[in-house]
LUMVEXLUM-695813 format. One line per 8 residues: their letters; for each residue x, y negated, z of N, C-alpha, C. Coordinates in steps of 0.02 Angstrom, whole numbers, plus 50000, padded with zeros to 5 digits. Layout:
% LUMVEXLUM-695813
a> X:Y:Z:X:Y:Z:X:Y:Z; ...
This chain:
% LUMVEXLUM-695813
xxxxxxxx> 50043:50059:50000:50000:50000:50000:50045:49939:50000; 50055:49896:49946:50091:49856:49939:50072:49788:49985; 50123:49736:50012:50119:49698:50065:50064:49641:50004; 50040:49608:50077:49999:49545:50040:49998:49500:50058; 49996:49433:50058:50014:49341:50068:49964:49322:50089; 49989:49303:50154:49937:49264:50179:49958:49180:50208; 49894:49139:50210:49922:49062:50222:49970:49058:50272; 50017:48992:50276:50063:48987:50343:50025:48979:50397
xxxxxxxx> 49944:48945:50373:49914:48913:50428:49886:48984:50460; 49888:49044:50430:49851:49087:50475:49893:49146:50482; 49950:49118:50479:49999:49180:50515:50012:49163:50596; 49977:49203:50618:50009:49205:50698:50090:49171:50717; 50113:49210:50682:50196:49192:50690:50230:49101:50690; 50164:49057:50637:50189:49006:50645:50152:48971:50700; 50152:48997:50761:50112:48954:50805:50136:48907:50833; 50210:48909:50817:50272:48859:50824:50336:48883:50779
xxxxxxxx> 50346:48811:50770:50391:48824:50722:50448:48770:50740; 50513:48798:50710:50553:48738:50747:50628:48754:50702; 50667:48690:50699:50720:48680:50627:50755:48620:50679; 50804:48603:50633:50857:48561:50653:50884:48583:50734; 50890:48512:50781:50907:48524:50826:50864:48536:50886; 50791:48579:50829:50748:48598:50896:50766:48678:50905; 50810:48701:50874:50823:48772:50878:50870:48786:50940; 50841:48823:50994:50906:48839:51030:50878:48900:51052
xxxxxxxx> 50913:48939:51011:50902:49028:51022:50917:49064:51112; 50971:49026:51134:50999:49033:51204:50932:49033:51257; 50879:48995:51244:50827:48976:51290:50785:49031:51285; 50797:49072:51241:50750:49139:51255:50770:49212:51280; 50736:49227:51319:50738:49319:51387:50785:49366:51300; 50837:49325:51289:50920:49406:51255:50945:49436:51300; 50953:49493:51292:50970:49527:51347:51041:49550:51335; 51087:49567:51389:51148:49595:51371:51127:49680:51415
xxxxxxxx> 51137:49714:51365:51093:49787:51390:51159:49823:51436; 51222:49846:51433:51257:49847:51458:51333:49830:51483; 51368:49851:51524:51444:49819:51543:51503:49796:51499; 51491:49835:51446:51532:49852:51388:51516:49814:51334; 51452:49792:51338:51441:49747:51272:51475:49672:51260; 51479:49687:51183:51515:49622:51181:51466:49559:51186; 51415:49549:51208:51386:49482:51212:51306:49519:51237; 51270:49438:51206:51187:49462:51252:51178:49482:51156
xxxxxxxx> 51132:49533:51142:51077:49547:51089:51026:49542:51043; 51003:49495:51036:50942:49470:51000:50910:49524:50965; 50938:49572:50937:50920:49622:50866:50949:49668:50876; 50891:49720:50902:50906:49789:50896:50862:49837:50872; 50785:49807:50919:50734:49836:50886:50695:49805:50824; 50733:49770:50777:50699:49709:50747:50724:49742:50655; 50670:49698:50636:50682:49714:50556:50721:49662:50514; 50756:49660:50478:50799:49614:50438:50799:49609:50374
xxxxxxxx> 50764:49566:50331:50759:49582:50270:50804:49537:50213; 50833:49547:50169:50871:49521:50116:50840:49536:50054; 50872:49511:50004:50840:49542:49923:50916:49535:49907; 50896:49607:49836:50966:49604:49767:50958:49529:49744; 51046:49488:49727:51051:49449:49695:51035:49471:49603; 51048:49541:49584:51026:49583:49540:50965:49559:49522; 50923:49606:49556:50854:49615:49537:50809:49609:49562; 50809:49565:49625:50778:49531:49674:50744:49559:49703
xxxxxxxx> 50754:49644:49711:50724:49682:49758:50738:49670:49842; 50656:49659:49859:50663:49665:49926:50681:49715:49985; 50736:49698:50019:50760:49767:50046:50743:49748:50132; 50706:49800:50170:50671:49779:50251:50747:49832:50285; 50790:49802:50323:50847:49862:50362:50844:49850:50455; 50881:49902:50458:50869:49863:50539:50948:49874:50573; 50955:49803:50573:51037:49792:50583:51060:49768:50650; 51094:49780:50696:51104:49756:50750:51132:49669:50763
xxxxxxxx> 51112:49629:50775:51121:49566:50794:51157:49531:50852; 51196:49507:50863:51231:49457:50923:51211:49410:50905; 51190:49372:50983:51197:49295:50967:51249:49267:51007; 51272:49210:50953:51336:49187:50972:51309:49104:51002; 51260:49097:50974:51249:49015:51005:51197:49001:50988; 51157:48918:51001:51101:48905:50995:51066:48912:50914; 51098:48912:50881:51077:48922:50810:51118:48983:50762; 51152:49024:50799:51204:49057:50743:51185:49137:50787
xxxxxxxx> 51189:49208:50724:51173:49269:50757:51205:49303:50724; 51234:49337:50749:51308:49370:50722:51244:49453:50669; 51275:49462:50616:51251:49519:50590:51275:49565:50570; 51275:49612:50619:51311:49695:50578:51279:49745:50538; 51324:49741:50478:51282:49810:50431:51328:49853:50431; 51320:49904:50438:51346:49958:50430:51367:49977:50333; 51429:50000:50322:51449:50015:50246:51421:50053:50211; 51392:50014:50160:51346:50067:50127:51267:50054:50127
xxxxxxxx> 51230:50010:50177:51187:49976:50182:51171:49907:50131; 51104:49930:50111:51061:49880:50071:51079:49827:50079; 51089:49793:50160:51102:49744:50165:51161:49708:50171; 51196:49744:50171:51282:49735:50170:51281:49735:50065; 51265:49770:50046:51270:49774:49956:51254:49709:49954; 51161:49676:49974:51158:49622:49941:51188:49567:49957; 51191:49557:50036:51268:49487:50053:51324:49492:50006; 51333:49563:49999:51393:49535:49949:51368:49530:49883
xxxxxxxx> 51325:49551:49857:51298:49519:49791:51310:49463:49795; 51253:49423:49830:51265:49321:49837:51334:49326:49830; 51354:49328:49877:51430:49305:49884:51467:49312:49825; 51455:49355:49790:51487:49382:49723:51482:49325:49679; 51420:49296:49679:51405:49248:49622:51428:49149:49641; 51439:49190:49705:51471:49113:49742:51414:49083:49783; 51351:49120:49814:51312:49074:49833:51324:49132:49904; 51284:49080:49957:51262:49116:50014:51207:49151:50017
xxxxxxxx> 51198:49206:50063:51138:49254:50043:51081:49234:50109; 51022:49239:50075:50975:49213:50148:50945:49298:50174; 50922:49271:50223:50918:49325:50264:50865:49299:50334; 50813:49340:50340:50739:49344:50372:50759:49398:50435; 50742:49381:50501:50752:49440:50540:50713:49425:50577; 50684:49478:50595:50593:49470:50628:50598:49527:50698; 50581:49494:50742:50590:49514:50814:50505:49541:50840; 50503:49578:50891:50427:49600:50913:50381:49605:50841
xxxxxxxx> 50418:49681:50844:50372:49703:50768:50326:49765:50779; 50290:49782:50724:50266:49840:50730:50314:49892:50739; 50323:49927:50747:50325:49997:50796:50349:50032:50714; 50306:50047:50662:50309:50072:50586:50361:50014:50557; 50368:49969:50546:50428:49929:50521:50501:49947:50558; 50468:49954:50594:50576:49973:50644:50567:50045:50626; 50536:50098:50637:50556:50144:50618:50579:50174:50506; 50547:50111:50487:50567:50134:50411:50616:50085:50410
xxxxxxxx> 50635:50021:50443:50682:49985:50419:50757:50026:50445; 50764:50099:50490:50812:50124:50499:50827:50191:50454; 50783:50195:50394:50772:50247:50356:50800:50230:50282; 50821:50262:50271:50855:50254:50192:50808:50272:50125; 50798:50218:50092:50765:50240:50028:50800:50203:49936; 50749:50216:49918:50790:50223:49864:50804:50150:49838; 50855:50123:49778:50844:50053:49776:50797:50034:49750; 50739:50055:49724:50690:50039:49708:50628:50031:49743
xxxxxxxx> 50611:50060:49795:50586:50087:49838:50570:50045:49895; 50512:49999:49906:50496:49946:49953:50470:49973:50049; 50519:49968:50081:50480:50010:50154:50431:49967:50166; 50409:49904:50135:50346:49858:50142:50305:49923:50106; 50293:49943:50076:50237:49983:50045:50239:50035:50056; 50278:50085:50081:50266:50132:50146:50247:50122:50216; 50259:50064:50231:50239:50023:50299:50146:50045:50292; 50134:49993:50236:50065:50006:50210:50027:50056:50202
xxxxxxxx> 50058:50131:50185:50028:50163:50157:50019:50190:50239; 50057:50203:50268:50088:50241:50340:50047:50193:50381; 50006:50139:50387:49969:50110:50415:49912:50092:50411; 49899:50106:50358:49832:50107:50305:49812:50044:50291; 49847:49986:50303:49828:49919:50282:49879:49875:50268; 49870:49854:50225:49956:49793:50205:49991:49756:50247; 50070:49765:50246:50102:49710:50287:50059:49643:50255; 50067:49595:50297:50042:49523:50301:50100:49485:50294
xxxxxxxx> 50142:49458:50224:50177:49400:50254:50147:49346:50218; 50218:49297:50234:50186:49216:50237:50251:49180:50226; 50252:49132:50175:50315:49087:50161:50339:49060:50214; 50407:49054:50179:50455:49036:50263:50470:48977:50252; 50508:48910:50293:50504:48856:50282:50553:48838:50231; 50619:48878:50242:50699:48874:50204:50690:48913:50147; 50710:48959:50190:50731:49025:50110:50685:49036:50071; 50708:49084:50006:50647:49090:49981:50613:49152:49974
xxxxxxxx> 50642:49194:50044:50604:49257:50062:50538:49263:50083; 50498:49292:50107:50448:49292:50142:50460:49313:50213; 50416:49295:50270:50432:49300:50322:50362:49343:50341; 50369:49426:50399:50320:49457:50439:50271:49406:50467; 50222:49402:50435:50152:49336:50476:50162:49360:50532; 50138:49420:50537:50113:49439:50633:50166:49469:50668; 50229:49456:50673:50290:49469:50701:50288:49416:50757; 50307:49429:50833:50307:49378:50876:50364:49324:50860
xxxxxxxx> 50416:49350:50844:50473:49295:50849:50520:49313:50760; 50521:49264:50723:50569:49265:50645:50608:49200:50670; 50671:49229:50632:50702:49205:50610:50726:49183:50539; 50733:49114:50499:50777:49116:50437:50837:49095:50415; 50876:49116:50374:50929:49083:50380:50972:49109:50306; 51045:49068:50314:51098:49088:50290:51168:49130:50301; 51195:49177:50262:51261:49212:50267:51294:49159:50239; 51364:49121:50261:51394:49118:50204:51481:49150:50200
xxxxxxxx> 51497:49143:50148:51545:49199:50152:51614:49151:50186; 51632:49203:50216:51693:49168:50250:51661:49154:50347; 51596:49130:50342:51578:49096:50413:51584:49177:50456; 51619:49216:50494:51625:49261:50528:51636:49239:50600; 51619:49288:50632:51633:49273:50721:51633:49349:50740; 51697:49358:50801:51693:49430:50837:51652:49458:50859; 51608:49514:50826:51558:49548:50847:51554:49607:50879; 51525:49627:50937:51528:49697:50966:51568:49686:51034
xxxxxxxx> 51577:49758:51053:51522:49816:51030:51471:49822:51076; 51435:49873:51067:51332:49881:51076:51351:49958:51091; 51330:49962:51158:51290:50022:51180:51242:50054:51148; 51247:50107:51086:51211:50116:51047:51168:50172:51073; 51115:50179:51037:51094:50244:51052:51094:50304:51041; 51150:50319:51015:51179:50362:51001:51223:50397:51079; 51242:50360:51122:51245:50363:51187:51327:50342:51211; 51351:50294:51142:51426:50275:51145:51433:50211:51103
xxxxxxxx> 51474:50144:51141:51493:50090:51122:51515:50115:51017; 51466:50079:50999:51480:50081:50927:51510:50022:50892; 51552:50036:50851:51602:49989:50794:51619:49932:50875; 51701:49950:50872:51733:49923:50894:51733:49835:50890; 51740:49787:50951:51753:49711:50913:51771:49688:50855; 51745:49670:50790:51776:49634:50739:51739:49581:50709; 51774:49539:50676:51743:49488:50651:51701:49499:50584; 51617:49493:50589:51574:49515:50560:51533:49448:50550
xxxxxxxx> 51498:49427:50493:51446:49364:50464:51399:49365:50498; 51404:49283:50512:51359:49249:50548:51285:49216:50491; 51242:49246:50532:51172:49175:50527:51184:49106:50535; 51192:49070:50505:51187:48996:50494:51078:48986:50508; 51060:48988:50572:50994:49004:50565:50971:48939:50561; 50908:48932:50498:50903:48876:50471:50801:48854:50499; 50766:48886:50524:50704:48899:50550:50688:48942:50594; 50651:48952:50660:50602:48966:50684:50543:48991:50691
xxxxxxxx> 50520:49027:50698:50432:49047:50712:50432:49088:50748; 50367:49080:50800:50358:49110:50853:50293:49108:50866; 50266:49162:50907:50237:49152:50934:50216:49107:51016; 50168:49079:51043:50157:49060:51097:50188:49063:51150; 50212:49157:51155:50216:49178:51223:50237:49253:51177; 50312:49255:51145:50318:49266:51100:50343:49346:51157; 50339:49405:51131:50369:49453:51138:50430:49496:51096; 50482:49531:51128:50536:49529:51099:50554:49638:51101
xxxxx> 50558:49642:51043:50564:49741:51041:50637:49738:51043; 50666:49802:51080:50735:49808:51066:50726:49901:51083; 50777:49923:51064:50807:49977:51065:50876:49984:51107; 50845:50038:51157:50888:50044:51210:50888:50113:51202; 50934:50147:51227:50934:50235:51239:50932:50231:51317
């Protein structure tokens, strides 16, 4: 069941919205899950979406996140990931790649955004089918992705190549500190949306 568009005015998600120097990611319950981690978390249980500079396929992954400061979130892809291919697509052509990461999600989006499919192959329309009713998104203020309407907390933003900061490591759930400290691309986060009284999913073992 393929996703469907709905107004900004009636996506839950924009019940606030906030850019420039109203962004300060720090002011919200990130958690640092344990002793060993390299920082507090934003993105664990959360979905992250990019498109091919190619063929502008939309790709939904679920990538682990640091935040490093009031506007910047460190992003790790693992080699070989959709979303690691298309950052470096942009980058390839000389532009920065944007990038959507959507916090307090359905439950069916985190579990297909950790699932591998094909490059053709939208987990928005298995989301759908596996739920029996269409994801809902809704234009974002920056990029020119679409953003989860009914997600409590999105983020939008920019990669750009070169902007890196020391990332890691994360108590994975796998039940061992995964990918050692290294310097991994930052969110240049360029918008906001939230909900009210916004709720936040993470993945803990």
């Amino acid at each position: 069941v393929p996703p469907v568009r709905v107004a900004k005015t009636d996506a839950p998600v924009n019940e606030i919205v906030l850019t420039g120097d109203q962004i300060d990611l720090t002011a919200f319950p990130v958690p640092k899950f344990w002793p060993g981690d390299g920082g507090r978390y934003i993105g664990t249980g959360d979905i992250t979406l990019t498109s091919s500079a190619d063929s502008g396929r939309l790709n939904v992954g679920g990538y682990r996140q640091m935040l490093h400061g009031p506007s910047r979130i460190g992003l790790y892809c693992s080699p070989g990931k959709h979303g690691l291919l298309d950052r470096e697509g942009w980058w390839a052509q000389g532009k920065p790649c944007e990038v959507v990461a959507a916090y307090g999600i359905d439950p069916v989006l985190f579990m297909l955004g950790a699932q591998a499919f094909g490059a053709g192959q939208s987990e928005l329309d298995v989301a759908g089918g596996m739920m029996g009713r269409p994801v809902e998104l809704t234009q974002a203020e920056f990029v020119s992705l679409p953003i989860p309407a009914r997600a409590e907390f999105v983020v939008e933003g920019l990669l750009h190549p070169g902007d890196l900061e020391h990332e890691g490591p994360l108590g994975e759930f796998t039940g061992y500190y995964g990918r050692e400290r290294s310097p991994q691309p930052v969110i240049e986060v360029k918008a906001v949306h939230h909900r009210r009284s916004p709720i936040f999913t993470h993945a803990l073992m």
